[in-house]
C-alpha positions in Angstrom: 19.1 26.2 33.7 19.3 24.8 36.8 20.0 25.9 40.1 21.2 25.2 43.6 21.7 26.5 47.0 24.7 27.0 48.8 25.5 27.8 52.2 28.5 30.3 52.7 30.9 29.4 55.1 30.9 33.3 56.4 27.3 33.0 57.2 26.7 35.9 55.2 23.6 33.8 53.4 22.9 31.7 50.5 24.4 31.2 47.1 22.5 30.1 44.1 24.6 28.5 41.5 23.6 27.4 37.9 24.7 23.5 37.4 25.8 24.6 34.1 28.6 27.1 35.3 30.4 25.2 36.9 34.0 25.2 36.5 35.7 23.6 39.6 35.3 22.7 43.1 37.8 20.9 45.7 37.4 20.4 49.5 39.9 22.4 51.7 40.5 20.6 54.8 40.6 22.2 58.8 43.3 24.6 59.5 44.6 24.2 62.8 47.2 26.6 64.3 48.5 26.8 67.5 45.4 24.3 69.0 42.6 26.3 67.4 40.6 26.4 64.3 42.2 28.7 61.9 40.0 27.5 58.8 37.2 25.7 58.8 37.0 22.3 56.2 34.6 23.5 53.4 34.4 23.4 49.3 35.4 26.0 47.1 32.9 26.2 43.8 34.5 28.0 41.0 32.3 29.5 37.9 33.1 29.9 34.2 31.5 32.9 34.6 33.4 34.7 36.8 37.0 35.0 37.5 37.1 35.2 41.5 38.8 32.0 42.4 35.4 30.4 43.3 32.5 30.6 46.5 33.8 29.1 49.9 30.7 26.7 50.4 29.8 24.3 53.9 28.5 21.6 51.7 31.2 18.7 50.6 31.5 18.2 46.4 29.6 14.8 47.0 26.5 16.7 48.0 26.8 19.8 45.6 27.0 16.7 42.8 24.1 14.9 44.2 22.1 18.0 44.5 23.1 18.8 40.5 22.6 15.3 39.8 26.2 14.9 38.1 
């Protein structure tokens, strides 16, 4: 088992995520509406584990694979 950290985009503290769960993850880019930020860009990480549509995550899917060494 191996796991890594995560930062939440809600600044509500870390996630630890085992390598081996993972199911999906995709980028969403910036929101804008009306001239301001609606939605930041960030990376949703999805687990077979769980059904929840996946952990909204500041670091991009080329880190999260370098950091699982994919």
């Amino acid at each position: 088992m191996k796991l890594i950290k995560l930062t939440s985009i809600n600044n509500t503290g870390d996630i630890y995520v085992n390598v081996e769960h993972i199911g999906h993850m995709y980028e969403v880019k910036e929101k804008i509406s009306y001239g301001r930020v609606e939605v930041e860009a960030h990376t949703v990480v999805g687990t077979v584990t769980h059904n929840n549509g996946g952990f909204k995550v500041k670091e991009t899917v080329k880190l999260i694979m370098k950091a699982a060494q994919l």
